[in-house]
N, CA, C and O atoms as CSV, one atom per row, in Angstrom:
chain,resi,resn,atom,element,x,y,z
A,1,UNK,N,N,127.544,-21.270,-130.113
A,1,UNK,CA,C,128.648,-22.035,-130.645
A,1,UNK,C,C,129.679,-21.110,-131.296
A,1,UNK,O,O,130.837,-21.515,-131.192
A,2,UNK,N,N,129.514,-20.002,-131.919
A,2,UNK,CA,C,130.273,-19.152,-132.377
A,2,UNK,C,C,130.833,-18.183,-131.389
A,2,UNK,O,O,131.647,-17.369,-131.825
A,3,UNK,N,N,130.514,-18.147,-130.108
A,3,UNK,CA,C,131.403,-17.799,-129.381
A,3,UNK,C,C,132.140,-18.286,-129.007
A,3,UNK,O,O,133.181,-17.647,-128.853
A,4,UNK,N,N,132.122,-19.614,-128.637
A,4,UNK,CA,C,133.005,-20.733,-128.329
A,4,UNK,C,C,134.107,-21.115,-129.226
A,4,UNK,O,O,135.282,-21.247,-128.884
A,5,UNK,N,N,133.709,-21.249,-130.190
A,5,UNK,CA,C,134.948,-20.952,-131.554
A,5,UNK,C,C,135.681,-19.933,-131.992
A,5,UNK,O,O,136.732,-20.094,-132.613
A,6,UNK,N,N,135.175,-18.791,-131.697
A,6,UNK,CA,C,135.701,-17.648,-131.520
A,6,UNK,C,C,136.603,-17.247,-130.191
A,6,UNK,O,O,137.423,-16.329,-130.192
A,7,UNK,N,N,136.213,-18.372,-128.690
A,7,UNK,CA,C,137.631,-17.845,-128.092
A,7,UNK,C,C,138.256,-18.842,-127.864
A,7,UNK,O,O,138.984,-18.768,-126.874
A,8,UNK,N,N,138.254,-20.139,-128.624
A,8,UNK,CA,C,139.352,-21.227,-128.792
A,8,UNK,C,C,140.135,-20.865,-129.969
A,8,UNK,O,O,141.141,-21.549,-130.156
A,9,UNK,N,N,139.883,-19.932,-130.801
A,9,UNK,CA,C,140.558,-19.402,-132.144
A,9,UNK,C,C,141.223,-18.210,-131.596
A,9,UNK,O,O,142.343,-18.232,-132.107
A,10,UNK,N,N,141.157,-17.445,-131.028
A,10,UNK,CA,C,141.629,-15.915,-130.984
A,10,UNK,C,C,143.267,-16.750,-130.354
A,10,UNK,O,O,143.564,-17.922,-130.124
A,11,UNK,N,N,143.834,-15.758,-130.281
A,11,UNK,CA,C,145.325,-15.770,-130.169
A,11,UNK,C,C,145.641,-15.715,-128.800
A,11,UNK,O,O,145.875,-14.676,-128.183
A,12,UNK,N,N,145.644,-16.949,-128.298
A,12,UNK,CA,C,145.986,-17.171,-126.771
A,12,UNK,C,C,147.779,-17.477,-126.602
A,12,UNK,O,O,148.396,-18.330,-125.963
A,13,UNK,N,N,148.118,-16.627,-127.276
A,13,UNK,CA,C,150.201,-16.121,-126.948
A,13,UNK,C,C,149.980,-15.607,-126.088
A,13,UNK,O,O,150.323,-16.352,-125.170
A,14,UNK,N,N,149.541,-14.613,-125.650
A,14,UNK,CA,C,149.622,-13.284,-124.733
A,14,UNK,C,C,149.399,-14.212,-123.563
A,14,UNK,O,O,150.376,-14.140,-122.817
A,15,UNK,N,N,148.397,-15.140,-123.071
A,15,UNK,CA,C,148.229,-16.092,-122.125
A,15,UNK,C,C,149.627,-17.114,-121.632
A,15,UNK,O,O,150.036,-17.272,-120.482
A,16,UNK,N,N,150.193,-17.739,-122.942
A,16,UNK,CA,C,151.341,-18.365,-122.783
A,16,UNK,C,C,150.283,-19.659,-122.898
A,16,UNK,O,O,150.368,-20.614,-122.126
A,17,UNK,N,N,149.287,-19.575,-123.946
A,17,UNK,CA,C,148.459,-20.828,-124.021
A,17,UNK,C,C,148.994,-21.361,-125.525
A,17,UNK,O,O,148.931,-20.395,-126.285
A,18,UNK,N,N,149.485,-22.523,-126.210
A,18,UNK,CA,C,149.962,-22.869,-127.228
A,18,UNK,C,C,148.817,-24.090,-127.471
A,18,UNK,O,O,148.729,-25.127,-126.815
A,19,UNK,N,N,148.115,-23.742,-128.404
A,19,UNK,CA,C,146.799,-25.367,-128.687
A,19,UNK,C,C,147.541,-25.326,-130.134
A,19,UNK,O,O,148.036,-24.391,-130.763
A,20,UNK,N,N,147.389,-27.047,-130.474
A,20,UNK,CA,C,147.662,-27.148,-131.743
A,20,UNK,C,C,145.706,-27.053,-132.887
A,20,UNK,O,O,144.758,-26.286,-132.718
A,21,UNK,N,N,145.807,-27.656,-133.430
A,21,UNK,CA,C,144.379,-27.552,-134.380
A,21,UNK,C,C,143.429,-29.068,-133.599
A,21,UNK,O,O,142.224,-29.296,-133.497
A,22,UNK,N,N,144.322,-29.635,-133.288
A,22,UNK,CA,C,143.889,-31.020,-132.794
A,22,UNK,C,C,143.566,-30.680,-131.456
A,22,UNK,O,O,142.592,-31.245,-130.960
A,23,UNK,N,N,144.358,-29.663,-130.619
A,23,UNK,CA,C,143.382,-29.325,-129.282
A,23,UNK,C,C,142.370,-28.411,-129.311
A,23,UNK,O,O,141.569,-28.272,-128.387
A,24,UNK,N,N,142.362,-27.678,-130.489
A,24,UNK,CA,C,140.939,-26.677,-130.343
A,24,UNK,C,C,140.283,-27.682,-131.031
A,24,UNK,O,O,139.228,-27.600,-130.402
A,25,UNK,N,N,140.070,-28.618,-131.878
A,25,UNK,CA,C,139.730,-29.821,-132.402
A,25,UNK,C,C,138.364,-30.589,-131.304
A,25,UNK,O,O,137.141,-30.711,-131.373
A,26,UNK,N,N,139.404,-30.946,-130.386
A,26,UNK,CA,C,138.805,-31.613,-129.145
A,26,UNK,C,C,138.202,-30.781,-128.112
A,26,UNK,O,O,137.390,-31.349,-127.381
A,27,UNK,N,N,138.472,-29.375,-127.879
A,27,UNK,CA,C,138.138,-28.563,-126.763
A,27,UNK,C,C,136.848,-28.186,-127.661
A,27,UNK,O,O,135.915,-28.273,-126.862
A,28,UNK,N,N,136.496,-27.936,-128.501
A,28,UNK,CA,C,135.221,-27.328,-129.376
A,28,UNK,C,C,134.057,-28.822,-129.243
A,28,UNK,O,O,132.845,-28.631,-129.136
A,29,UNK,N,N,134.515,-29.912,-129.265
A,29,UNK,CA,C,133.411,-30.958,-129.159
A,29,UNK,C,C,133.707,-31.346,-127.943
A,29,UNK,O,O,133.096,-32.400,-127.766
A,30,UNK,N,N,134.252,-31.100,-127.096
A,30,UNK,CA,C,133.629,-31.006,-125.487
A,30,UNK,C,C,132.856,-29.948,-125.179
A,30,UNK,O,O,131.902,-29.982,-124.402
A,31,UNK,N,N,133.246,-29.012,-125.769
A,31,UNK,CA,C,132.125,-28.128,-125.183
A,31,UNK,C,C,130.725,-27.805,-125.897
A,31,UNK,O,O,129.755,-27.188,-125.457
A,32,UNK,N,N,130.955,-28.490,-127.281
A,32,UNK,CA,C,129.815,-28.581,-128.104
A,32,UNK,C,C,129.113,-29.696,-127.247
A,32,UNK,O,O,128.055,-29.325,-126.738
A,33,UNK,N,N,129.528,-31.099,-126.965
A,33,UNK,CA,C,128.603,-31.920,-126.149
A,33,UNK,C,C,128.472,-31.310,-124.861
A,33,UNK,O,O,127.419,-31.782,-124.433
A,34,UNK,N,N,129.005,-30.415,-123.866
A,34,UNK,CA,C,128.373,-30.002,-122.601
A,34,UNK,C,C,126.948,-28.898,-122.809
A,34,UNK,O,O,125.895,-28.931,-122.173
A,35,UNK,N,N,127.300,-28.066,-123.785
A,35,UNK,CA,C,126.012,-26.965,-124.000
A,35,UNK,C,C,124.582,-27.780,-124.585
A,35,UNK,O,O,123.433,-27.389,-124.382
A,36,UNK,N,N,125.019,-29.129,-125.436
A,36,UNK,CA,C,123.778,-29.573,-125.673
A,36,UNK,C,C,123.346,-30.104,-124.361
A,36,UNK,O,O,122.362,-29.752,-123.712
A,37,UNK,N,N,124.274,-31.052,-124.052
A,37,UNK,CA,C,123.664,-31.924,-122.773
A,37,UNK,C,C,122.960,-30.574,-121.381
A,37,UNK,O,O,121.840,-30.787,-120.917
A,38,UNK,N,N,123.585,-29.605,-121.009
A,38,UNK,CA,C,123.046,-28.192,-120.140
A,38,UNK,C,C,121.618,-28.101,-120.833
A,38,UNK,O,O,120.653,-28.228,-120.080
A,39,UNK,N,N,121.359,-27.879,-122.291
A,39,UNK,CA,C,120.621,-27.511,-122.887
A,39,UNK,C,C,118.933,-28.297,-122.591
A,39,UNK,O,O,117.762,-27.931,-122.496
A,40,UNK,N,N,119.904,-29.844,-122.520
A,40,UNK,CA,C,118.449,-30.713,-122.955
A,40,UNK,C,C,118.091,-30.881,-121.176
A,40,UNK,O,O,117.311,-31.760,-120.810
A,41,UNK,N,N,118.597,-30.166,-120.412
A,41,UNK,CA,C,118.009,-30.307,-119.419
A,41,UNK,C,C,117.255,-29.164,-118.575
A,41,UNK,O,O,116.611,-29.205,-117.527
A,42,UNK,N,N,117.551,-28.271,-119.339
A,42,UNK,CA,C,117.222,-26.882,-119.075
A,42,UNK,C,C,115.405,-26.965,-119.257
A,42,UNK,O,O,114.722,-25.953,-119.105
């Protein structure tokens, strides 16, 4: 999970990627619910 927060946080200018707090908001609990759900089937 701390990688995942760590590259929805790093500084995606150089990309020409602009997220407000409300899209790393939502992109962090989608991908927090896909790694559990991968997880519980693993």
């Amino acid at each position: 999970m701390r990688y995942v927060l760590a590259a929805l946080m790093e500084d995606a200018g150089e990309d020409g990627i602009n997220l407000t707090e409300e899209d790393i908001g939502s992109l962090f609990m989608l991908f927090k619910t896909e790694i559990e759900v991968l997880d519980k089937r693993a």
